[in-house]
C-alpha positions as CSV (number, residue, x, y, z in Angstrom):
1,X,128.6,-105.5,-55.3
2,X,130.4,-103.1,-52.4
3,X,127.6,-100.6,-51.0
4,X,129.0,-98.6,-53.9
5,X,127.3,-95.3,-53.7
6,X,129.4,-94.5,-50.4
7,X,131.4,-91.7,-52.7
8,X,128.4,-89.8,-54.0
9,X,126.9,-90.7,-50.2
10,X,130.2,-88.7,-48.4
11,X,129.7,-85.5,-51.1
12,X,126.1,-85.4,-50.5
13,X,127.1,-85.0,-46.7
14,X,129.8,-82.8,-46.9
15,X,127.3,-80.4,-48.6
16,X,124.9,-80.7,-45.7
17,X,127.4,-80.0,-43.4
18,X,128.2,-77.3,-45.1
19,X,124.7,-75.8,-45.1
20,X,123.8,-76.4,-41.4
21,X,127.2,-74.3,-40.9
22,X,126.4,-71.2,-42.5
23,X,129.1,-71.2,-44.8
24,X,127.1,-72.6,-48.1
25,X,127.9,-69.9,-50.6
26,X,124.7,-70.5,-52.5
27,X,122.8,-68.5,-50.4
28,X,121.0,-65.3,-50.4
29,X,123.7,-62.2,-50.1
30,X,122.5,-58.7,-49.3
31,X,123.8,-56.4,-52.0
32,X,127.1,-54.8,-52.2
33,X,127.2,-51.4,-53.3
34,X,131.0,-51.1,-53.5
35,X,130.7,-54.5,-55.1
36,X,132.8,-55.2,-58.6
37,X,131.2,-54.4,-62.2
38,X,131.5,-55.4,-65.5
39,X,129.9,-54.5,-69.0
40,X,128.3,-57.1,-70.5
41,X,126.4,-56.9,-74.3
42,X,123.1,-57.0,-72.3
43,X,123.9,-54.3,-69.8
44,X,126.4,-53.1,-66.5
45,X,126.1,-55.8,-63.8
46,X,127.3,-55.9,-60.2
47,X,129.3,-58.9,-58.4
48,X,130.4,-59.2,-55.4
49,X,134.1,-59.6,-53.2
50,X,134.2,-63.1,-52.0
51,X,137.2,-65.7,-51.3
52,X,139.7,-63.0,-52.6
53,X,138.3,-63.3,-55.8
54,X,135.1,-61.1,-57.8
55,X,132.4,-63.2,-58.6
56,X,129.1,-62.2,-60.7
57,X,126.3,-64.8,-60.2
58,X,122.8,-65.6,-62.1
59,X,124.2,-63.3,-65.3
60,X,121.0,-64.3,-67.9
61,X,122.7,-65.3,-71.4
62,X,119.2,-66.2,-72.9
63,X,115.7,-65.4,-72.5
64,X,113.9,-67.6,-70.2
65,X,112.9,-70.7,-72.1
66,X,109.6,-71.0,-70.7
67,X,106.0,-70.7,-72.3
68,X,106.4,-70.4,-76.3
69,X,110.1,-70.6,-75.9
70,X,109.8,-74.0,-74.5
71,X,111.5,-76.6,-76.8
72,X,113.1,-74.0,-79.2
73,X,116.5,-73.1,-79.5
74,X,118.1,-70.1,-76.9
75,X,116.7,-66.8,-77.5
76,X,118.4,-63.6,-77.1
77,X,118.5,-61.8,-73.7
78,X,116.5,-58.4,-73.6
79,X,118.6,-56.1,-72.7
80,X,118.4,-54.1,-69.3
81,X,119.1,-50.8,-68.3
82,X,121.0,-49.3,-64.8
83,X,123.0,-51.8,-62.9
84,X,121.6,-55.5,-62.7
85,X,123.0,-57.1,-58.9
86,X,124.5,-60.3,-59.9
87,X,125.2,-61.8,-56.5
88,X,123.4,-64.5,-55.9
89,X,122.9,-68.0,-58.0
90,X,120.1,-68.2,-60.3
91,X,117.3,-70.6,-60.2
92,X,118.5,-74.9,-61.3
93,X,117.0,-75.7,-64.0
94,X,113.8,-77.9,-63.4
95,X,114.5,-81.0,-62.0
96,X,113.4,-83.7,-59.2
97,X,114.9,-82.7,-56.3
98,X,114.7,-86.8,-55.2
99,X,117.1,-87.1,-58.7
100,X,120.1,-85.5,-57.0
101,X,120.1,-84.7,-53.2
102,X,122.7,-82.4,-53.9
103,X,119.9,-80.7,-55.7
104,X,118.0,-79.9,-52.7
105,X,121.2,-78.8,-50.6
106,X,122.7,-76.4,-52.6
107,X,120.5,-75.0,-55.4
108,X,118.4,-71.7,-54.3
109,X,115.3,-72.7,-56.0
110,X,114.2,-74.7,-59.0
111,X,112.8,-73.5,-62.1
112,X,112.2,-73.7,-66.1
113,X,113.3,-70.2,-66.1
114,X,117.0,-71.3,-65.5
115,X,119.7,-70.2,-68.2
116,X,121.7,-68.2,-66.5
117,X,126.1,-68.5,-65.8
118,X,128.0,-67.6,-63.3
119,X,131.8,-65.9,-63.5
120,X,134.9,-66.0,-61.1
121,X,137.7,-63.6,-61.8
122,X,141.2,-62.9,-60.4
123,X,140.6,-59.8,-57.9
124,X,144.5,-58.4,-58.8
125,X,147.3,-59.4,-61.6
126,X,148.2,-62.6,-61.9
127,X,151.4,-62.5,-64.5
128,X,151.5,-59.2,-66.6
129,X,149.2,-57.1,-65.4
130,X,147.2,-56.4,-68.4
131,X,147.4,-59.8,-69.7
132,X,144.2,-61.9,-70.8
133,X,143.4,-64.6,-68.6
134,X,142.6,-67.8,-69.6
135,X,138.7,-69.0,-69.5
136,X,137.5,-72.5,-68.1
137,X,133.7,-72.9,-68.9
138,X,132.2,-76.2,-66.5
139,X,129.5,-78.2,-67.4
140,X,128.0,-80.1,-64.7
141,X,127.1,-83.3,-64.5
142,X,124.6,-85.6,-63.4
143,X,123.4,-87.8,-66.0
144,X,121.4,-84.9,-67.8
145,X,118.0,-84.9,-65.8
146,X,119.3,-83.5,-62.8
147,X,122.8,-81.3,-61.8
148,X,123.4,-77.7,-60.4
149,X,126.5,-75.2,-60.7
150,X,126.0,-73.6,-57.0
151,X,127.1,-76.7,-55.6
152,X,130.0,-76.4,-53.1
153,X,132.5,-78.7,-54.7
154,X,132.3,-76.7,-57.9
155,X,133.0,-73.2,-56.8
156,X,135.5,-71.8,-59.4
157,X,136.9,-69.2,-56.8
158,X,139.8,-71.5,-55.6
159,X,140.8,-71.3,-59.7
160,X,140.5,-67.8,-60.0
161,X,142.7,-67.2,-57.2
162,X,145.6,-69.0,-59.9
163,X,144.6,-66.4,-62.4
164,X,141.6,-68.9,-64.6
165,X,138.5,-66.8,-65.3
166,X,136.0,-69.7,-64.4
167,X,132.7,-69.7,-65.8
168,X,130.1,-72.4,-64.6
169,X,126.4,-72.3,-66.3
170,X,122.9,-74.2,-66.3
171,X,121.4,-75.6,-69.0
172,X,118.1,-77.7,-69.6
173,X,117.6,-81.0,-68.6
174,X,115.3,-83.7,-68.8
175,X,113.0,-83.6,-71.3
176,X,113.0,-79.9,-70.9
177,X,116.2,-80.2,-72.7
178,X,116.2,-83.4,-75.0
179,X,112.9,-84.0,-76.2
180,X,111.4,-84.8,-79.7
181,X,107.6,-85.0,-80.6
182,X,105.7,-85.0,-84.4
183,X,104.5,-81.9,-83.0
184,X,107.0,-79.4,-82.7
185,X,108.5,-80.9,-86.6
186,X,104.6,-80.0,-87.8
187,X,105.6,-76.5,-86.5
188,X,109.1,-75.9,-87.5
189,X,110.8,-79.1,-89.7
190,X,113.9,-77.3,-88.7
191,X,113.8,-77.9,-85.4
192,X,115.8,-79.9,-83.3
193,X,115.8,-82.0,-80.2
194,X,118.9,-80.7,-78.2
195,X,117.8,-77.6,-76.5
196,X,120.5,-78.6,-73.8
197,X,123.3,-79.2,-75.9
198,X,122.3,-75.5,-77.7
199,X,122.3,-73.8,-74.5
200,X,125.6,-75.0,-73.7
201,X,126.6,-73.7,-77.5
202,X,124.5,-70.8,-76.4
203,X,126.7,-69.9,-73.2
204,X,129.5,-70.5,-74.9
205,X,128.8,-67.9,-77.7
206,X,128.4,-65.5,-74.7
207,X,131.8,-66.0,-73.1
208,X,133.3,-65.0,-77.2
209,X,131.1,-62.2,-76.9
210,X,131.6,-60.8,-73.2
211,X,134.4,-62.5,-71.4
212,X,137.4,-59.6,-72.2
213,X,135.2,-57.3,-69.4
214,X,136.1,-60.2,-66.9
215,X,139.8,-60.5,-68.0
216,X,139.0,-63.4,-69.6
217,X,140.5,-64.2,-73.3
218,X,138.1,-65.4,-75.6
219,X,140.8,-66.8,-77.6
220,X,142.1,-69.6,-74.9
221,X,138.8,-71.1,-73.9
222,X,139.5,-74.4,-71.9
223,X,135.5,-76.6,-72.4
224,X,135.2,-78.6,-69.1
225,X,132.9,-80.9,-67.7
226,X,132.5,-84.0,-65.7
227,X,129.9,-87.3,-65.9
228,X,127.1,-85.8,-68.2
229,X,128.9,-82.4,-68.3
230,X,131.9,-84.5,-69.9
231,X,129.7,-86.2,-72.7
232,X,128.7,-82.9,-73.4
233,X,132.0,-81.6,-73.9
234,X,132.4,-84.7,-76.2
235,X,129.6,-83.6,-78.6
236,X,130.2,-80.4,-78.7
237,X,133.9,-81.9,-80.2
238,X,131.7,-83.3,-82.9
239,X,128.9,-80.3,-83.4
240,X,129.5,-78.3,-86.6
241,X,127.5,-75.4,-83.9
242,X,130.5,-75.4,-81.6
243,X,133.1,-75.0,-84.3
244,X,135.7,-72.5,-83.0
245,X,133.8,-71.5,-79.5
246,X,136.5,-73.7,-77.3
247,X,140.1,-74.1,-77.8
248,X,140.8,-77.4,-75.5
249,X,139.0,-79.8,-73.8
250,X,139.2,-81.3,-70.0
251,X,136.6,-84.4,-69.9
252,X,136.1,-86.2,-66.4
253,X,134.5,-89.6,-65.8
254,X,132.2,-89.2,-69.0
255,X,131.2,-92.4,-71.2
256,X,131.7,-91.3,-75.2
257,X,129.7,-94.9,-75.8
258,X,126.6,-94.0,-73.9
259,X,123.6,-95.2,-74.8
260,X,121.2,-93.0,-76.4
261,X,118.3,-92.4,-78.7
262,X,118.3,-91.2,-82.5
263,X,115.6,-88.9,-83.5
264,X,112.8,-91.9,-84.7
265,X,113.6,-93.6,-81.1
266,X,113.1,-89.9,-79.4
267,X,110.1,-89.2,-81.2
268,X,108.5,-92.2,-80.3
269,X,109.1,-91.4,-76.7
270,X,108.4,-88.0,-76.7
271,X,105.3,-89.0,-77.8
272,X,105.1,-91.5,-74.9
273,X,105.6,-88.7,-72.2
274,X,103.0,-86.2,-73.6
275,X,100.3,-88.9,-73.6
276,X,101.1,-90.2,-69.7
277,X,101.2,-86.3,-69.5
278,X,97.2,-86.4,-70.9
279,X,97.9,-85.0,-73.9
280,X,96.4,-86.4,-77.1
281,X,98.4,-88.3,-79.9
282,X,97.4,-85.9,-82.3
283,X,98.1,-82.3,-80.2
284,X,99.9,-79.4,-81.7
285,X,103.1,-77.6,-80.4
286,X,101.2,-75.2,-78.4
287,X,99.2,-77.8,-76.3
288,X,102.8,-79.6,-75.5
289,X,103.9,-76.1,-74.2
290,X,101.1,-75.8,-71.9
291,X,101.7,-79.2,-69.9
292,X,102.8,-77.8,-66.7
293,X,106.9,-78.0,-65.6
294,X,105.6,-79.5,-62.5
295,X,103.8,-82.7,-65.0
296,X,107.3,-82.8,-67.1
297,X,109.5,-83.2,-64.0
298,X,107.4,-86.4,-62.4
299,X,107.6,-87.6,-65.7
300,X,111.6,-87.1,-65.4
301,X,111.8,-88.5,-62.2
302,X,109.8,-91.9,-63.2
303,X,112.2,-92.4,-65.7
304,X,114.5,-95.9,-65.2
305,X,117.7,-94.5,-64.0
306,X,119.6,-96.4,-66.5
307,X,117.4,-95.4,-69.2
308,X,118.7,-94.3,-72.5
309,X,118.6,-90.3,-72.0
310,X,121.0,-87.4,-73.3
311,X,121.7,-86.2,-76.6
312,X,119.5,-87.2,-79.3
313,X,121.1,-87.9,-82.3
314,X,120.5,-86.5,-85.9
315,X,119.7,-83.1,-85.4
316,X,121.7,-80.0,-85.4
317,X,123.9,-79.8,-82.4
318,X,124.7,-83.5,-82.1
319,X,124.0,-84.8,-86.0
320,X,126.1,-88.3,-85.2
321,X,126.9,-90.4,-82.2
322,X,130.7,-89.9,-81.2
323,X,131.6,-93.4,-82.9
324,X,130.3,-92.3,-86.1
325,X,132.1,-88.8,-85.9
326,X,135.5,-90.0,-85.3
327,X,135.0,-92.5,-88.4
328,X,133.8,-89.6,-90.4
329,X,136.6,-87.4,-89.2
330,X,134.1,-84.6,-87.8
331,X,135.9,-84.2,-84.1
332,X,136.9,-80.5,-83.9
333,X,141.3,-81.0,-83.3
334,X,141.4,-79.3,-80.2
335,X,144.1,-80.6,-77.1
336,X,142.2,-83.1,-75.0
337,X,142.9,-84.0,-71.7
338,X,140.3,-86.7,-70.0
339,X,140.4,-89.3,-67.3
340,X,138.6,-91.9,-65.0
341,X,138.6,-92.4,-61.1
342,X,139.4,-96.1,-59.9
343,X,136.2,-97.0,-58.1
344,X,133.5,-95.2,-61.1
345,X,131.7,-98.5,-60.0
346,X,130.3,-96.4,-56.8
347,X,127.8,-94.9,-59.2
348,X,126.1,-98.7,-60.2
349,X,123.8,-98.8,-57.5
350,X,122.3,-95.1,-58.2
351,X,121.9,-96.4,-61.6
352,X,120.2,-99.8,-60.2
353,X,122.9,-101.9,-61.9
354,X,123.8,-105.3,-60.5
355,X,126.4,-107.4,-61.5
356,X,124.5,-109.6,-63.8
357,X,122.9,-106.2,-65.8
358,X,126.7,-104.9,-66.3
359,X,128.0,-108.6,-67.4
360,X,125.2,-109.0,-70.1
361,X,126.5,-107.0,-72.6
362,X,129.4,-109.1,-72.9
363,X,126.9,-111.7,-73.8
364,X,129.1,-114.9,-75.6
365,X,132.4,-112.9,-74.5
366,X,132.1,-113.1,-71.1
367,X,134.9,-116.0,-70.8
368,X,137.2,-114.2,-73.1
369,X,136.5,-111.0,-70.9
370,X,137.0,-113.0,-67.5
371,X,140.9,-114.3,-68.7
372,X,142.0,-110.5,-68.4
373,X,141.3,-110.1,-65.2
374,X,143.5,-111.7,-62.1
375,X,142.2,-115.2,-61.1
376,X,142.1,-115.1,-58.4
377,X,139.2,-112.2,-58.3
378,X,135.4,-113.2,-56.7
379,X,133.1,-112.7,-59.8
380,X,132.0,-109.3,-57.9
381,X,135.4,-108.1,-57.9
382,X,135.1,-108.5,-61.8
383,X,132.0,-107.1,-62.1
384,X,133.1,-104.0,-60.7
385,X,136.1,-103.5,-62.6
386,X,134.3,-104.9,-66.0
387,X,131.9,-101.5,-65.3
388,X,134.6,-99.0,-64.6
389,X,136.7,-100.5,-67.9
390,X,133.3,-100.9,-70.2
391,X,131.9,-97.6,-69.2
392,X,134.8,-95.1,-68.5
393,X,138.5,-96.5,-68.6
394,X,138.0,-98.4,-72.1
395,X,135.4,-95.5,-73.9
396,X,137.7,-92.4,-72.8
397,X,141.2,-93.8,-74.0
398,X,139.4,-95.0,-77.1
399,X,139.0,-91.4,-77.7
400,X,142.1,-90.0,-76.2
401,X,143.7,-92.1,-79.1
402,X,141.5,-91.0,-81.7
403,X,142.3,-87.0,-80.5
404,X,145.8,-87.7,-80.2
405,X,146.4,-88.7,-83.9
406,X,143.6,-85.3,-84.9
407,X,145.6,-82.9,-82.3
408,X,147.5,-84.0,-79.0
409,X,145.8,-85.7,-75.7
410,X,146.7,-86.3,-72.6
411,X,144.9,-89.6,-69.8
412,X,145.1,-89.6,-66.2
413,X,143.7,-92.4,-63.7
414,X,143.1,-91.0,-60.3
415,X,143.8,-93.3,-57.8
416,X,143.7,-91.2,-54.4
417,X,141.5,-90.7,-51.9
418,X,141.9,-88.9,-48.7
419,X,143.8,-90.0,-45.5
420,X,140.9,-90.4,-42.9
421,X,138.6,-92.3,-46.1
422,X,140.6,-94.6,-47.1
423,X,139.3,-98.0,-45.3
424,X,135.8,-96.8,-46.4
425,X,136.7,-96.8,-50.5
426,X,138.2,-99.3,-52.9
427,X,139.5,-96.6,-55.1
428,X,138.7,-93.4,-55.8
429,X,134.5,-93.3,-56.2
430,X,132.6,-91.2,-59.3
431,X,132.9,-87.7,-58.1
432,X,135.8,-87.8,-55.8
433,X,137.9,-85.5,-58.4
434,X,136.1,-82.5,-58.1
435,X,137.2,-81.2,-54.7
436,X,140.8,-82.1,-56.5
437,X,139.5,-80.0,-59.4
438,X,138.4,-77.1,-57.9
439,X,140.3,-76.9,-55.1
440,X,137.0,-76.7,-52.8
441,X,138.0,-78.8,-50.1
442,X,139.1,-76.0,-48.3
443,X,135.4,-74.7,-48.5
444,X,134.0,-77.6,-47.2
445,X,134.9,-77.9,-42.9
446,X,134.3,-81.3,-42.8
447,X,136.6,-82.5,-45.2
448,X,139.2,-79.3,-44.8
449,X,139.5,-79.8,-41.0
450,X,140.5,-84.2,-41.8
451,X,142.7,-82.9,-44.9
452,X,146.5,-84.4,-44.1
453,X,149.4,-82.5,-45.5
454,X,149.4,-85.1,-48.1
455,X,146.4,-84.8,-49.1
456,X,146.6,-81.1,-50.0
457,X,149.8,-81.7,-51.1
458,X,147.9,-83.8,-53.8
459,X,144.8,-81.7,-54.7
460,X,147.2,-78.9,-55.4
461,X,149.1,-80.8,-57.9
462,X,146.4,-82.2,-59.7
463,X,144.7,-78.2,-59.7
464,X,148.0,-77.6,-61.1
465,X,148.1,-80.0,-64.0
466,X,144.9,-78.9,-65.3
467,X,145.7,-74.7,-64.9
468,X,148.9,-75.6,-66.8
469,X,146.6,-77.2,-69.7
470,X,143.9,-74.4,-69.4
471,X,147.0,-72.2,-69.7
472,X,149.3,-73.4,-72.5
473,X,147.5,-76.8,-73.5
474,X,150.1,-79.6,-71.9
475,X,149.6,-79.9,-67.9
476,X,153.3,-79.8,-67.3
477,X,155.6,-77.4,-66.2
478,X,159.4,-78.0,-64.8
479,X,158.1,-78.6,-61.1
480,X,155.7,-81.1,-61.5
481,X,156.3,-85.0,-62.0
482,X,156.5,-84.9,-66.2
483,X,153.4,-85.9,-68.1
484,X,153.8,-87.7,-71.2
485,X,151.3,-87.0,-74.0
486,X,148.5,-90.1,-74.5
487,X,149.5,-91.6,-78.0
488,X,149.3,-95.2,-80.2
489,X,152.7,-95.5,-79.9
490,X,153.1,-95.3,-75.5
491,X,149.6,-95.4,-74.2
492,X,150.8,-93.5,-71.4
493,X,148.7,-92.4,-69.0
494,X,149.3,-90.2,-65.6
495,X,148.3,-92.5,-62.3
496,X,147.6,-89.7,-59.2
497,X,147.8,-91.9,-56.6
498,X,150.2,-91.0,-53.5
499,X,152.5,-90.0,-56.0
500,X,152.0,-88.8,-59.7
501,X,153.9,-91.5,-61.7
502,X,153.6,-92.0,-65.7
503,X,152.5,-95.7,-66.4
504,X,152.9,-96.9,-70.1
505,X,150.0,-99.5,-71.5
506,X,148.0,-100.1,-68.0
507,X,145.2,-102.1,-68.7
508,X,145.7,-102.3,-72.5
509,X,144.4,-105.6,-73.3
510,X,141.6,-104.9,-71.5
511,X,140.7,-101.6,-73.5
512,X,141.5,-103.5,-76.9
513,X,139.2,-106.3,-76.3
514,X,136.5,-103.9,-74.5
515,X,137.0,-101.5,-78.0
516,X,136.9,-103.7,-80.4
517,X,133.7,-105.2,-78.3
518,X,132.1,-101.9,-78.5
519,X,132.7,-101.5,-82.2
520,X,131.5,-104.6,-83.0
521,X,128.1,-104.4,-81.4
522,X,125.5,-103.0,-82.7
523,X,123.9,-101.4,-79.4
524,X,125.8,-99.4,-77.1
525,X,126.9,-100.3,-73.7
């Protein structure tokens, strides 16, 4: 296997850089008394001026979920009186910080009191003046026990400056946010097992409810998310809760087949964690409340990094796995646009993967797998594409078909890296699209100051493709390279390499047989 983790390695140091300069925007900002406000439901906040844009930071749109609100759904936010200073980022949620360096860079401080969102809005008119913009509300990723929204890369300034109210928000993780136990059923047989998934739905119902004071239109609300953030997005497709909260979909480098627990499976280790947390088999929802955050955080952090964790299914926010909702018809028909990066298989060694653990579930089919690939590849060249096909390429165009025939979808491969990183990368590594996304390379001096013509060249482009889709739900528009929608019939999908070029059936035989692998198996990959 290549070292692999370089890409995530580069980000992580980009955002150090960017801390030990001064510039991190995370930080602590005295108040501005001239500084933009806006009326929320819960009461008048104040934002601030920053990167010709307003921004309101740490808005609460639930009550803290901590003490009896542990492990129960969102619960309203009290209300407040006078002006609330919303200028800062709120607490992550609890986490390691050893889970995700990035963590530790960028976040403010950690904490179970952690549901709050952020907004970015145009500071003047973009188009007619009085015109409703459209809404893009992130979901961060990081494999759903670790992540933060006041990380550099994900600043949604850059996209309000092209007239997209951005909204980025926290929500549970680790067992904080997916956990099941006898316990809490004995308490409330209604309740479920997703509190992360809910506070997502949660956040959501807050931008129908409050995003017209931002300039925001409630009615064009673009769900995006990347890695975890993009599973999510893919569940809240399938969640009866989410019904008519989003309007599109953008989905980066998730896996729709990923492995996960049912609610027997959940139970079973819920109950695992509270006893290595020393509490008894037989406790009651109150004495699970009382094990300390600090307790359910080591417990998150011991947890095998490839371990089956995320949504549980069979309760009320995610009732079937993806697979199962498709077949059942249940995906909400909403305009999808998803893709994968050419190198995902940088992540493998963060989740302790080696190529013998990503070739075993091809188990009797490995031979059959190994004549699509070139011959002349070393059996590490094939394990590395085998994981980026199996775990993103393959799972994602599964379901960019599936959308396509419910509403329209649209596939990209992003094959680009910057100039002065090319010799270190073989492709484009997990993560690398989100200064593309956001447009926060210019944020970041490291990388802004090594940033060729070309490459900007190419981040705007792709930032343009996906403002056209949050806008009007295709990505193209008579000055860009055309796009072709993702369908059965072309299987086209958009390759952002040096140049953006449409490429019809790429790797096809290599989804089919990776597709029909995945259906047939009884466990997911």
């Amino acid at each position: 296997m290549h070292s692999g983790n370089t890409g995530y390695k580069v980000l992580t140091t980009l955002a150090k850089a960017m801390l030990l300069s001064g510039l991190l925007l995370s930080g602590a900002q005295a108040e501005d008394l001239n500084g933009p406000l806006a009326q929320t439901k819960s009461g008048l906040i104040r934002g601030v001026s920053e990167l010709g844009v307003r921004a309101f930071k740490g808005i609460p749109y639930a009550a803290p979920p901590i003490k009896e609100n542990r492990w129960r759904r969102p619960q309203p936010v009290q209300p407040w009186s006078g002006v609330r200073v919303t200028s800062q980022f709120g607490p992550a949620c609890a986490q390691s910080a050893q889970e995700d360096p990035n963590t530790r860079l960028s976040a403010p401080s950690v904490s179970e009191d952690c549901l709050t969102l952020n907004v970015w809005t145009p500071s003047s008119p973009i188009g007619a003046p009085d015109a409703p913009k459209p809404v893009m509300v992130w979901l961060h990723g990081g494999d759903f026990r670790s992540g933060v929204v006041s990380y550099p890369l994900s600043n949604g300034a850059q996209l309000a400056n092209q007239g997209v109210v951005v909204v980025t928000i926290n929500y549970r993780l680790g067992y904080f946010g997916f956990f099941d136990h006898p316990a809490l059923v004995r308490e409330d047989v209604t309740t479920p097992a997703n509190f992360g998934l809910l506070d997502q739905i949660e956040a959501l119902k807050w931008v129908q409810e409050n995003i017209s004071a931002f300039g925001g239109d409630p009615g064009n609300v673009t769900l995006a998310g990347d890695d975890a953030g993009a599973v999510s997005a893919y569940y809240l497709m399938a969640s009866p809760k989410a019904l008519g909260l989003f309007h599109k979909v953008i989905a980066q480098s998730g896996d729709p087949w990923l492995k996960l627990e049912d609610r027997n499976q959940a139970k079973k280790s819920g109950m695992k964690a509270a006893t290595q947390a020393g509490v008894a088999a037989d406790a009651d929802a109150a004495q699970l409340r009382a094990i300390p955050a600090g307790t359910l955080i080591k417990l998150n952090s011991e947890l095998p990094p490839d371990a089956a964790f995320g949504p549980i299914i069979g309760d009320e926010a995610a009732p079937y796995t993806l697979l199962d909702a498709v077949d059942r018809k249940l995906i909400a028909p909403v305009p999808l646009l998803t893709g994968v990066n050419s190198y995902e298989v940088s992540i493998a060694p963060q989740l302790n993967l080696t190529q013998e653990t990503i070739l075993a579930p091809l188990g009797d089919q490995k031979d059959a797998a190994r004549a699509l690939y070139p011959e002349d590849w070393s059996d590490t060249q094939f394990a590395e594409k085998v994981f980026s096909d199996m775990r993103y390429n393959a799972p994602n165009r599964w379901l960019a078909l599936e959308q396509s025939n419910r509403s329209s979808a649209w596939f990209y491969y992003f094959n680009y890296a910057p100039q002065y990183l090319r010799e270190q990368f073989s492709g484009t590594p997990h993560g690398w699209h989100l200064p593309f996304t956001f447009g926060t390379y210019s944020l970041i001096p490291e990388m802004y100051a090594n940033f060729r013509p070309q490459d900007i060249t190419m981040a705007q482009r792709f930032q343009r493709y996906l403002v056209n889709f949050m806008r009007s739900a295709s990505p193209s528009d008579p000055t860009l390279p055309n796009w072709p929608a993702y369908n059965a019939q072309n299987q086209i999908m958009m390759v952002l390499g040096d140049a953006a070029e449409p490429m019809a059936g790429l790797f096809r035989q290599r989804i089919e047989f990776f597709t029909t692998l995945y259906r047939n198996s009884n466990k997911k990959y």
